[in-house]
C-alpha positions in Angstrom: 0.0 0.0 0.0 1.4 3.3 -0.7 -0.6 5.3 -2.9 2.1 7.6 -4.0 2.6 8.9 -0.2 5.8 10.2 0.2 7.7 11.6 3.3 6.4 14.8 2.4 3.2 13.6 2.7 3.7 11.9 5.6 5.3 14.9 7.6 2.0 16.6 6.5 0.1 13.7 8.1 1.5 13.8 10.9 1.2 17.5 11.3 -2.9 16.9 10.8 -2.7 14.1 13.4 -0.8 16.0 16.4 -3.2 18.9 15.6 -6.2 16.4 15.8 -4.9 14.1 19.0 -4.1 17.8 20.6 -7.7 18.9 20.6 -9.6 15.8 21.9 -9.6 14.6 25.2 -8.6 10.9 24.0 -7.8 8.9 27.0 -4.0 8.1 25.1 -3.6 11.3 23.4 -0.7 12.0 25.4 1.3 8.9 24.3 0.0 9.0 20.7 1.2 13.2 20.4 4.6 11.4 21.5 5.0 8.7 19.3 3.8 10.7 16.4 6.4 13.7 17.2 9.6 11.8 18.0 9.2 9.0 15.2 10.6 8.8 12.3 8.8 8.8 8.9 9.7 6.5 6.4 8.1 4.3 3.5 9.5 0.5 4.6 11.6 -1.8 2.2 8.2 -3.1 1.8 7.0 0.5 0.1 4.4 0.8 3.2 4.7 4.8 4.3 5.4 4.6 8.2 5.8 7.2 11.3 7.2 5.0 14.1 4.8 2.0 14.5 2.0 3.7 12.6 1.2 3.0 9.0 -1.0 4.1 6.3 -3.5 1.2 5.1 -6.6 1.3 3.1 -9.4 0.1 6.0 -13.1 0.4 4.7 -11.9 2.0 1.0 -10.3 5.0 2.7 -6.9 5.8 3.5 -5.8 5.8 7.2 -2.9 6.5 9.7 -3.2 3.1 11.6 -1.4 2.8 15.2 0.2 -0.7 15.3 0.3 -2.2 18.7 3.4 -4.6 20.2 1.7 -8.1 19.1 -0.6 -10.0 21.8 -3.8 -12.5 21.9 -6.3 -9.0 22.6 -4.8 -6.0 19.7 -6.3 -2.8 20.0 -5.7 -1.0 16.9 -6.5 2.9 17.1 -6.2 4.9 14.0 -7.6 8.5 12.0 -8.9 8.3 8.6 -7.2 11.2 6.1 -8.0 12.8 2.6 -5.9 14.7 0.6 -7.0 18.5 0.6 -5.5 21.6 -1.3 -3.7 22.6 1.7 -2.0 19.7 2.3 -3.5 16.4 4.8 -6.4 16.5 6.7 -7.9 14.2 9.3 -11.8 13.4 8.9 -11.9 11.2 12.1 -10.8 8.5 14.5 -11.8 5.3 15.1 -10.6 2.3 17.2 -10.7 -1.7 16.5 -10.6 -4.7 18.7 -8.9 -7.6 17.3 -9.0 -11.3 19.3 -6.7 -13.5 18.4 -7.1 -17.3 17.9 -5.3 -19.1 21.3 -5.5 -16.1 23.3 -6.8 -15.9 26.9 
C-alpha cells in the first residue's frame, strides 16, 4: 500500500494528526502526540509509508494513519482516517478496532 505517499506527505500527516490528538480529550492522546512527534517517517523496504509504528493502510476503502500495537492475543488497533485537501493532509476522524486472536486468553 502506498498510494504515491511520500515523506512529504507523511510529515503533512503527521502535522494533521498531532493537531487532531491535541484537541480531543482521547484517553491516550498524550502517548500518541509522543509517538507521532519523536518517530521517524519513512516508507518501509516493503513501500508501506510509516511514522514509528504507525502506518497508512486502506481500512473500509479510505486511506488511514493506523497505530500498530506490540503483538498480543487482545490487539487494539487505534487509527484516524485522512483525505488529501489543497492545503496539504487533513484528518476526517478516528476510530478504534478490537482484534482477538485465535489461542488467546
Amino acid at each position: 500500500m502506498n498510494d504515491h505517499i511520500t515523506v512529504t506527505d507523511l510529515e503533512q500527516i503527521r502535522i494533521a494528526a498531532i493537531e487532531f490528538y491535541t484537541k480531543t480529550n482521547h484517553e491516550f492522546k498524550d502517548l500518541f502526540v509522543g509517538e507521532l512527534t519523536k518517530e521517524p517517517a519513512w516508507i518501509d523496504p516493503e513501500n508501506v509509508p510509516r511514522i514509528g509504528i504507525w502506518e497508512m493502510e486502506n481500512r473500509k476503502g479510505r486511506l488511514a494513519l493506523v497505530r500498530h500495537p506490540p503483538f498480543s492475543h487482545y490487539m487494539v488497533y487505534y487509527g484516524l482516517f485522512v483525505k488529501r485537501v489543497s492545503r496539504g493532509w487533513l484528518v476526517e476522524d478516528g476510530w478504534h478496532e478490537i482484534a482477538k486472536l485465535r489461542g488467546g486468553p
